[in-house]
VEXVEX-293308 format. One record per residue (C-alpha): residue in one letter; residue number from 1; x, y, z. Coordinates in Angstrom, 1 decimal, decimal comma. Each point is the difference from the previous one (the first is absolute). Layout:
// residues N
r A | k NUM | u X | v Y | w Z
...
This chain:
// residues 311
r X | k 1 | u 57,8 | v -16,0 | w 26,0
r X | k 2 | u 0,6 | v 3,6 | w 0,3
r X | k 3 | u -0,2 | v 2,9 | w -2,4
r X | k 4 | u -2,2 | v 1,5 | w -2,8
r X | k 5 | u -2,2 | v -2,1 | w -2,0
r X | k 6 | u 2,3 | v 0,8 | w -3,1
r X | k 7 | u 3,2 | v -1,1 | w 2,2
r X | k 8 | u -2,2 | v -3,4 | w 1,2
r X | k 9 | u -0,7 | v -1,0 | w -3,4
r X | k 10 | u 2,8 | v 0,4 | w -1,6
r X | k 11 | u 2,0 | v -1,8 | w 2,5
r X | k 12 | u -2,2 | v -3,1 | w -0,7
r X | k 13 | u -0,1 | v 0,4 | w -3,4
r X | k 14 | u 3,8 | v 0,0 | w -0,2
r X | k 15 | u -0,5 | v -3,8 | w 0,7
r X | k 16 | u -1,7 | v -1,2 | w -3,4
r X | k 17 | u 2,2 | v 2,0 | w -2,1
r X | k 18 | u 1,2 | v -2,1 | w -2,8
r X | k 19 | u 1,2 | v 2,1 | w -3,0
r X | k 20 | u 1,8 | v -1,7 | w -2,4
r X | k 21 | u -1,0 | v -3,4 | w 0,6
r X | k 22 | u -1,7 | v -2,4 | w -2,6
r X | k 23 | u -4,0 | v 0,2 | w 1,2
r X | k 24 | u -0,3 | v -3,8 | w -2,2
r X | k 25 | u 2,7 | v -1,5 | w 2,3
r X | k 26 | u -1,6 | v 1,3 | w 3,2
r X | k 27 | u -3,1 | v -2,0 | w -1,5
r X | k 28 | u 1,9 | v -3,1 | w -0,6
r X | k 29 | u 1,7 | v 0,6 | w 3,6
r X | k 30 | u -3,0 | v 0,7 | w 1,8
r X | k 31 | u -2,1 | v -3,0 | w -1,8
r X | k 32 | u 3,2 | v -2,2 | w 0,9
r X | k 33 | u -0,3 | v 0,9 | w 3,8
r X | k 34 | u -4,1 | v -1,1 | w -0,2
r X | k 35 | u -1,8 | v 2,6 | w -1,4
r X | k 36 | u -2,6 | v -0,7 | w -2,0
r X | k 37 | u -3,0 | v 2,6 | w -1,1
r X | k 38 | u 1,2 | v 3,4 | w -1,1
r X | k 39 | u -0,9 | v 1,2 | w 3,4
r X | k 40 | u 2,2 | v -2,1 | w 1,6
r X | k 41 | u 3,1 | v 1,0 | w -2,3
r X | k 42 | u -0,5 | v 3,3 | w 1,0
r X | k 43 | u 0,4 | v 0,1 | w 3,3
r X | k 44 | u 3,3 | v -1,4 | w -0,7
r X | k 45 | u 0,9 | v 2,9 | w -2,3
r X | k 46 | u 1,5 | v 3,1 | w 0,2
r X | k 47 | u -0,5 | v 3,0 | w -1,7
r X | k 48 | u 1,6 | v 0,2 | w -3,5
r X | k 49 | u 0,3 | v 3,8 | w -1,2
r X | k 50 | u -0,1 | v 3,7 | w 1,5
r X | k 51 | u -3,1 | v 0,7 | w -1,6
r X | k 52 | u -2,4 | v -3,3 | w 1,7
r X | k 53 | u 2,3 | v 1,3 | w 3,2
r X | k 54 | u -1,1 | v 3,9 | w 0,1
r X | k 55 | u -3,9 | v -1,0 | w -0,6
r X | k 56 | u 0,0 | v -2,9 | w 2,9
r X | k 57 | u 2,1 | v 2,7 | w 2,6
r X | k 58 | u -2,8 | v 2,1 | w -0,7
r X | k 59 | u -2,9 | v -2,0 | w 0,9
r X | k 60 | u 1,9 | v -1,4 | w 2,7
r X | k 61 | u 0,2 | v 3,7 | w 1,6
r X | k 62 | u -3,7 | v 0,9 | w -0,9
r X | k 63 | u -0,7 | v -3,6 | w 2,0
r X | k 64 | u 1,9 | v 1,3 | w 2,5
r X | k 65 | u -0,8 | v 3,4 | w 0,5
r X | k 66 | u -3,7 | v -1,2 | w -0,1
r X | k 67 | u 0,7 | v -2,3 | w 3,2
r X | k 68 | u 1,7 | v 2,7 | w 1,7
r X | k 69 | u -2,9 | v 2,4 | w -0,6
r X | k 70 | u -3,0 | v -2,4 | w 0,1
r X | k 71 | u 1,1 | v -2,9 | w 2,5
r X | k 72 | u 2,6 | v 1,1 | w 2,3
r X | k 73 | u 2,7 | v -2,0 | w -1,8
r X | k 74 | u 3,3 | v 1,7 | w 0,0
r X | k 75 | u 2,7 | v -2,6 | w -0,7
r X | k 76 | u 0,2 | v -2,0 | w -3,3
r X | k 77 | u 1,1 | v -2,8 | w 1,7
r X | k 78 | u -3,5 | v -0,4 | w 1,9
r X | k 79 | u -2,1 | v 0,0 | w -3,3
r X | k 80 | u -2,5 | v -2,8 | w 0,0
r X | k 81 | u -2,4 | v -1,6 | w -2,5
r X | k 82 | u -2,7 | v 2,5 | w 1,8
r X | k 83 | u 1,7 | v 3,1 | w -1,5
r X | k 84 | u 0,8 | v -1,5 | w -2,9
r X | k 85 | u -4,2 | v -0,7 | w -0,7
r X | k 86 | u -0,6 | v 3,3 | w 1,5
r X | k 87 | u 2,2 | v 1,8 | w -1,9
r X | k 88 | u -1,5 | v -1,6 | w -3,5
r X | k 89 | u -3,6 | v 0,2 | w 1,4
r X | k 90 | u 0,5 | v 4,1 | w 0,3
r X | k 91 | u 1,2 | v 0,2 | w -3,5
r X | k 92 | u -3,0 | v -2,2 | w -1,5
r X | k 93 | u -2,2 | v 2,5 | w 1,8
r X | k 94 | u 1,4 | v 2,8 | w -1,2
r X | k 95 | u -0,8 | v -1,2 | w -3,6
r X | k 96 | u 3,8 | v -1,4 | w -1,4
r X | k 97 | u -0,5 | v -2,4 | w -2,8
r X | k 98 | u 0,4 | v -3,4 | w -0,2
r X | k 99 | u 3,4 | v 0,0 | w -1,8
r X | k 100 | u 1,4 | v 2,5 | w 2,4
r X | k 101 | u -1,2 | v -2,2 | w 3,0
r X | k 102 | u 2,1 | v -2,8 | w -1,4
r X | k 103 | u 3,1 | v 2,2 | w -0,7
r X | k 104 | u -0,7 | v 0,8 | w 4,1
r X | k 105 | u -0,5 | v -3,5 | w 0,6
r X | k 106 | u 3,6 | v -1,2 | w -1,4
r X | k 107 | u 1,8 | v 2,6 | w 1,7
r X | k 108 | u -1,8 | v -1,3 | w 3,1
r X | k 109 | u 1,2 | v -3,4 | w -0,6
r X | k 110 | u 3,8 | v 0,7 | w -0,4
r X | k 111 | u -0,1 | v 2,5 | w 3,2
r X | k 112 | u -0,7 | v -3,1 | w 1,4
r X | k 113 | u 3,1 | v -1,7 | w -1,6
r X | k 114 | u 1,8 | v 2,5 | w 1,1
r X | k 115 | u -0,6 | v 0,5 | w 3,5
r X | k 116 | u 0,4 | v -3,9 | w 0,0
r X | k 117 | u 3,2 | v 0,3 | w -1,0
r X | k 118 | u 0,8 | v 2,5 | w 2,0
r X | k 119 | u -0,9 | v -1,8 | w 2,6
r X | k 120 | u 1,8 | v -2,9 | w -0,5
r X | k 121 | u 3,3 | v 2,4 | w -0,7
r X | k 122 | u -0,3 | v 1,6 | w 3,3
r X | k 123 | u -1,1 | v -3,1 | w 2,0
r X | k 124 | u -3,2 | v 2,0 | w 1,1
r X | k 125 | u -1,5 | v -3,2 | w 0,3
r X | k 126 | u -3,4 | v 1,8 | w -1,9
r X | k 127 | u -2,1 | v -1,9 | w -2,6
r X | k 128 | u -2,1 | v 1,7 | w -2,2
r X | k 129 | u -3,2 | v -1,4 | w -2,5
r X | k 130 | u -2,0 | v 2,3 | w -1,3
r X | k 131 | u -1,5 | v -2,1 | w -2,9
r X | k 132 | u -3,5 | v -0,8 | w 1,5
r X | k 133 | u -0,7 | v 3,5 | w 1,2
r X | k 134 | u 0,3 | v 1,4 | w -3,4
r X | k 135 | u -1,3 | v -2,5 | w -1,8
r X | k 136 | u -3,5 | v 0,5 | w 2,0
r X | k 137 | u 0,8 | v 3,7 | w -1,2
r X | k 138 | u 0,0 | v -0,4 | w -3,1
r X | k 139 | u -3,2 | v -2,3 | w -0,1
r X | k 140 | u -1,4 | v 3,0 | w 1,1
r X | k 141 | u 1,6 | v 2,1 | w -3,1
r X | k 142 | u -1,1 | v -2,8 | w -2,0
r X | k 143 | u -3,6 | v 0,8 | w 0,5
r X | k 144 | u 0,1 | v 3,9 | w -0,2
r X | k 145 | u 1,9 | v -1,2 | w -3,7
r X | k 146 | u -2,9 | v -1,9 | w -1,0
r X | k 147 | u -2,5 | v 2,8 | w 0,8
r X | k 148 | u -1,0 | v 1,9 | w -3,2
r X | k 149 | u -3,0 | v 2,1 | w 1,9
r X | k 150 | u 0,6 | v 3,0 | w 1,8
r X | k 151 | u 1,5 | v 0,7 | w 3,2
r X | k 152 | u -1,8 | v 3,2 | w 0,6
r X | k 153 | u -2,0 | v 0,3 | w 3,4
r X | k 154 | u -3,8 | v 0,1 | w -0,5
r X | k 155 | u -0,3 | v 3,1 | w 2,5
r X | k 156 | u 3,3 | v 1,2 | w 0,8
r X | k 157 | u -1,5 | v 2,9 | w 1,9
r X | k 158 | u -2,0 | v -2,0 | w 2,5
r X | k 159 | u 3,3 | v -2,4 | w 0,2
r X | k 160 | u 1,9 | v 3,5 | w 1,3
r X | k 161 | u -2,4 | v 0,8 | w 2,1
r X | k 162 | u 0,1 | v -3,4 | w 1,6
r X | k 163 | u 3,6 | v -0,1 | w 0,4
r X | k 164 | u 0,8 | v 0,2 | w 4,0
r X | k 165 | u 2,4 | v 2,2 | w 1,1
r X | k 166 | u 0,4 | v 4,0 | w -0,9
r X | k 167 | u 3,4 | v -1,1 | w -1,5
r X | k 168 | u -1,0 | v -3,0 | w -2,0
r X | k 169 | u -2,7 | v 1,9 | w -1,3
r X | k 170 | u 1,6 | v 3,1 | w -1,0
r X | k 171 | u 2,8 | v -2,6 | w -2,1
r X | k 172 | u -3,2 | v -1,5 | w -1,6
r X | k 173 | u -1,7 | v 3,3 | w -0,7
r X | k 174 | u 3,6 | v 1,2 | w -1,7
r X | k 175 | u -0,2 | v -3,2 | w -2,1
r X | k 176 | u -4,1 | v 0,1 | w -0,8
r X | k 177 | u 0,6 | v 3,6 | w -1,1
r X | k 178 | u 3,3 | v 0,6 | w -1,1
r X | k 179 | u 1,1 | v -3,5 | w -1,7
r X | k 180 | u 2,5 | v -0,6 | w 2,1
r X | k 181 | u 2,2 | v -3,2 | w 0,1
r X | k 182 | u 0,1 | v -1,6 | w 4,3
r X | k 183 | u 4,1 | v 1,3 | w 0,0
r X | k 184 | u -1,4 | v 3,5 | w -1,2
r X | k 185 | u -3,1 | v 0,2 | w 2,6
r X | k 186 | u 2,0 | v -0,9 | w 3,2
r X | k 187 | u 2,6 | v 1,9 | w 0,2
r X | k 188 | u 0,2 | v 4,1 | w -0,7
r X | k 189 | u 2,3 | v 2,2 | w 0,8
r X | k 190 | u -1,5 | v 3,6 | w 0,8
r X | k 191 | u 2,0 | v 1,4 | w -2,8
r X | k 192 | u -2,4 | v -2,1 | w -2,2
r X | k 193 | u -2,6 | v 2,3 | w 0,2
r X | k 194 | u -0,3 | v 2,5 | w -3,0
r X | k 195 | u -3,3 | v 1,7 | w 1,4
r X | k 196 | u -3,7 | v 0,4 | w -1,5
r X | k 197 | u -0,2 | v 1,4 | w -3,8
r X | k 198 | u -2,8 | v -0,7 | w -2,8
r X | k 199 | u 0,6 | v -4,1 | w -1,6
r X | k 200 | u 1,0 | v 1,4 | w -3,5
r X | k 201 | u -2,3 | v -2,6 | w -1,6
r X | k 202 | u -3,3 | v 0,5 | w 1,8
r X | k 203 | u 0,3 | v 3,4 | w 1,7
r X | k 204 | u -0,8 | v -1,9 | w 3,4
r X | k 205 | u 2,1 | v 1,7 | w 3,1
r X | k 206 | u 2,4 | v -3,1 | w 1,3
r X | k 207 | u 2,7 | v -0,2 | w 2,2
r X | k 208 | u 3,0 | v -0,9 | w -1,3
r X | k 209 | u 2,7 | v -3,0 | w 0,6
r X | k 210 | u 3,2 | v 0,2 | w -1,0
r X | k 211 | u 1,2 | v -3,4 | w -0,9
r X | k 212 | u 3,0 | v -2,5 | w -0,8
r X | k 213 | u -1,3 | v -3,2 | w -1,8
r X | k 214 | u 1,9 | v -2,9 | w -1,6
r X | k 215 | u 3,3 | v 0,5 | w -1,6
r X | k 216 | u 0,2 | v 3,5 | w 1,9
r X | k 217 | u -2,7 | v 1,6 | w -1,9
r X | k 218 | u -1,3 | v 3,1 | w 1,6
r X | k 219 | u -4,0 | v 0,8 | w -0,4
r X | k 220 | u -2,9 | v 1,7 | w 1,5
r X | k 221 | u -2,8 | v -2,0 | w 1,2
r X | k 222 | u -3,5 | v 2,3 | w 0,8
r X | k 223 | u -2,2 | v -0,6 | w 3,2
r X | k 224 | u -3,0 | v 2,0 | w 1,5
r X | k 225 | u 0,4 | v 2,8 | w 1,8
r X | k 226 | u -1,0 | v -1,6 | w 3,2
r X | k 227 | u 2,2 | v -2,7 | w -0,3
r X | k 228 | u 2,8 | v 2,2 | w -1,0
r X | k 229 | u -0,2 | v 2,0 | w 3,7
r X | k 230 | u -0,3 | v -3,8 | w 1,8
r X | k 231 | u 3,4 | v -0,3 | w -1,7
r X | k 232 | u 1,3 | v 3,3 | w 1,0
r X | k 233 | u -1,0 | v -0,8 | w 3,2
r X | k 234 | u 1,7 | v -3,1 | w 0,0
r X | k 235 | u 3,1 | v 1,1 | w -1,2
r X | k 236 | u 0,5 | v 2,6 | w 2,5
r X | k 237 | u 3,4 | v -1,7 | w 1,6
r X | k 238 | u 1,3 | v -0,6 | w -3,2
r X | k 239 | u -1,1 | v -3,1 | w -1,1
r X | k 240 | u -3,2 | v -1,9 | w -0,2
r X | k 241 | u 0,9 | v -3,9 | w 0,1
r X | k 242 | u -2,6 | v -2,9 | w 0,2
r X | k 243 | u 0,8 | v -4,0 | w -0,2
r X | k 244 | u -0,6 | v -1,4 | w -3,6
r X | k 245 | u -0,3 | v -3,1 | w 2,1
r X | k 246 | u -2,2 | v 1,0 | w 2,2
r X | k 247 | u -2,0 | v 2,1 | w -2,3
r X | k 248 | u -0,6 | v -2,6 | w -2,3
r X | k 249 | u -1,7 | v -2,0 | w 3,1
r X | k 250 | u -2,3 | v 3,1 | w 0,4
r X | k 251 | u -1,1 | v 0,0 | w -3,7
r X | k 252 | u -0,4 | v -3,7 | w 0,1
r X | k 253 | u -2,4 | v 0,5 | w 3,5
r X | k 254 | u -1,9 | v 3,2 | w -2,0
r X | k 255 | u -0,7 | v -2,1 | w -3,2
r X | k 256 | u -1,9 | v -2,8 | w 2,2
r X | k 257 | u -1,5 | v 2,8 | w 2,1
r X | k 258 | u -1,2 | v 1,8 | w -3,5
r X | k 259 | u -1,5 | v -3,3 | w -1,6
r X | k 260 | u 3,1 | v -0,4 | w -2,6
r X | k 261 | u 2,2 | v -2,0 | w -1,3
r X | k 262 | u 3,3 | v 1,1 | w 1,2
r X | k 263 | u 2,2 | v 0,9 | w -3,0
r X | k 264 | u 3,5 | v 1,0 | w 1,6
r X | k 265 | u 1,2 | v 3,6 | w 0,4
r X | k 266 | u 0,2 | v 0,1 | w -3,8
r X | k 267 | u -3,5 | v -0,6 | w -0,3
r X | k 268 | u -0,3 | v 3,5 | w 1,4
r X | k 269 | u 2,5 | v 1,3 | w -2,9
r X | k 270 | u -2,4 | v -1,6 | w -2,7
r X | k 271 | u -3,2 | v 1,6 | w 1,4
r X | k 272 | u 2,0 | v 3,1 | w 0,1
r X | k 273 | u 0,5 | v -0,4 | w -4,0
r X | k 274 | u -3,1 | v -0,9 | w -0,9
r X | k 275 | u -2,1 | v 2,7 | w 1,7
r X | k 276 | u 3,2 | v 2,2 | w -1,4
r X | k 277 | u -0,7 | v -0,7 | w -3,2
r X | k 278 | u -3,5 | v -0,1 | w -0,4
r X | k 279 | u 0,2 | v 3,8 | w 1,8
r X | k 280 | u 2,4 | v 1,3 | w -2,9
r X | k 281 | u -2,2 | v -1,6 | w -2,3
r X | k 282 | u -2,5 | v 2,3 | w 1,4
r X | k 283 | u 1,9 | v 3,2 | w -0,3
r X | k 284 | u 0,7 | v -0,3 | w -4,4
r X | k 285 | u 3,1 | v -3,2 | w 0,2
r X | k 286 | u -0,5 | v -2,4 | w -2,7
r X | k 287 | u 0,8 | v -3,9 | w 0,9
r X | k 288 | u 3,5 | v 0,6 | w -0,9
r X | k 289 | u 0,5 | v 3,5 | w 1,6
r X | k 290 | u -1,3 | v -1,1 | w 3,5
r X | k 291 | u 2,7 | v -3,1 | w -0,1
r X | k 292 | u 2,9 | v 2,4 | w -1,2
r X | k 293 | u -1,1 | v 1,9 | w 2,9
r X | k 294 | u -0,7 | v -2,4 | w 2,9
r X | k 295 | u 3,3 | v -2,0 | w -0,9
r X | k 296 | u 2,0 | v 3,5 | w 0,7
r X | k 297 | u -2,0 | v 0,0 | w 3,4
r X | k 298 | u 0,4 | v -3,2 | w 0,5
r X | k 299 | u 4,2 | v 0,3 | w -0,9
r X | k 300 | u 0,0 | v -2,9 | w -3,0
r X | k 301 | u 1,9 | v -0,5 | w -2,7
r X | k 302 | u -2,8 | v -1,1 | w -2,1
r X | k 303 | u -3,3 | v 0,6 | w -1,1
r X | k 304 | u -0,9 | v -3,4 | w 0,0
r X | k 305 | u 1,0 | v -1,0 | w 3,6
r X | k 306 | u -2,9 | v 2,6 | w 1,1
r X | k 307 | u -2,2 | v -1,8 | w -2,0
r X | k 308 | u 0,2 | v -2,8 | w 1,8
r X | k 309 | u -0,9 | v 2,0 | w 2,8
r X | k 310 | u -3,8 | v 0,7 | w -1,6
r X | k 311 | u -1,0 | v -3,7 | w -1,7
């Protein structure tokens, strides 16, 4: 299929569209037909409102856009059970909770519907099952849930340092010291930079990082001086772009090469808080003013997400 990812999807999409209709006499339709768990039923529904529609389009064009960027797949059509676990792996390294990973995981499962029925509708002759790949996936996302220590590296600085790669380990250093989520690490545009001035906390010259986080929030994140000219190295024609894919191999490689337990890219984000707030801590912040402070850095909406950050 041709076109943008937004134009993909919602051509797909278009096929479980089923406002208006009574969701309890799908049920009785689909159980009728042989259906018997709830899983089963649902792949023989469609989608009921404009609301459930709207949030499954969009995790349909992150999942896409991801396999465009990450895998090399451009057309919706040629999605596979290996995106799909890829896609949902990346997102439970990069620290999404366990209810947001099954909001992802439902939207996975009726792009599947869809694109069946698409199928089927334009005699493609394609057949699509995506239900084992993202169940494994979310075992995964299962066991992240269930772990209440922390995901902090033990020495994030010798993990950097063991990154191969100038590029890898410039996107690990940006994360290490400035807090930075994988998205926000791999890919700067020059007009990022904001140049070096005094942290206003500490008094410590950084270099700063103009950022856009979650929901379009726009922050600074602080790095060392030296790191701060790799980058301005790096962004020299414009743009300096790594592989989240690819870099998240690296990290993996560096945390065996460093002795540790390999926590994920977010790992690196937790470390980042910690040291973050036992430094402001340091310089006169109470408890509380250090986590007011660090979730800014950090672009929260609450105090008590960062906390998690530092159990």
């Amino acid at each position: 299929m041709r076109g943008s990812v937004a134009h993909q999807v919602h051509l797909v999409f278009e096929t479980v569209k089923e406002f208006g209709t009574s969701k309890h006499e799908a049920k009785t339709e689909a159980r009728a037909e042989g259906a018997r768990t709830w899983h089963e039923i649902g792949k023989q529904m469609g989608v009921k409102s404009y609301a459930t529609l709207d949030a499954y389009r969009d995790v349909a064009k992150d999942c896409l856009r991801y396999a465009k960027e990450e895998l090399g797949v451009k057309d919706i059509e040629k999605l596979s059970g290996a995106e799909m676990k890829a896609f949902l792996e990346s997102k439970i390294e990069d620290g999404v909770a366990h209810a947001t990973l099954s909001k992802y995981s439902a939207a996975l499962e009726k792009l599947e519907v869809a694109l069946n029925r698409y199928a089927a509708q334009h005699g493609t002759g394609r057949e699509y099952s995506f239900s084992q790949a993202i169940s494994e996936a979310r075992a995964t996302g299962k066991e992240l849930d269930r772990f209440e220590g922390s995901r902090a590296y033990s020495a994030p600085r010798e993990l950097v340092e063991a990154v191969r790669g100038e590029n890898f380990r410039l996107a690990a250093a940006l994360q290490q010291e400035g807090g930075a989520r994988v998205k926000e690490a791999t890919y700067i545009h020059r007009e990022q930079l904001r140049g070096l001035r005094p942290d206003a906390q500490t008094g410590q010259m950084k270099g700063m990082v103009s950022i856009q986080g979650k929901g379009g929030k726009m922050r600074e994140i602080a790095v060392t001086p030296a790191t701060y000219a790799k980058l301005e190295q790096a962004v020299e024609g414009g743009l300096f772009k790594v592989s989240a894919g690819a870099y998240r191999e690296e990290l993996k490689n560096a945390a065996n090469v460093s002795g540790q337990k390999y926590q994920g890219t977010h790992g690196l984000r937790w470390s980042w808080a910690q040291n973050r707030h036992q430094e402001l801590q340091q310089h006169g912040k109470t408890y509380e003013q250090a986590i007011g402070q660090i979730s800014r850095e950090m672009g929260h909406e609450r105090a008590d997400i960062t906390e998690h950050y530092l159990r």
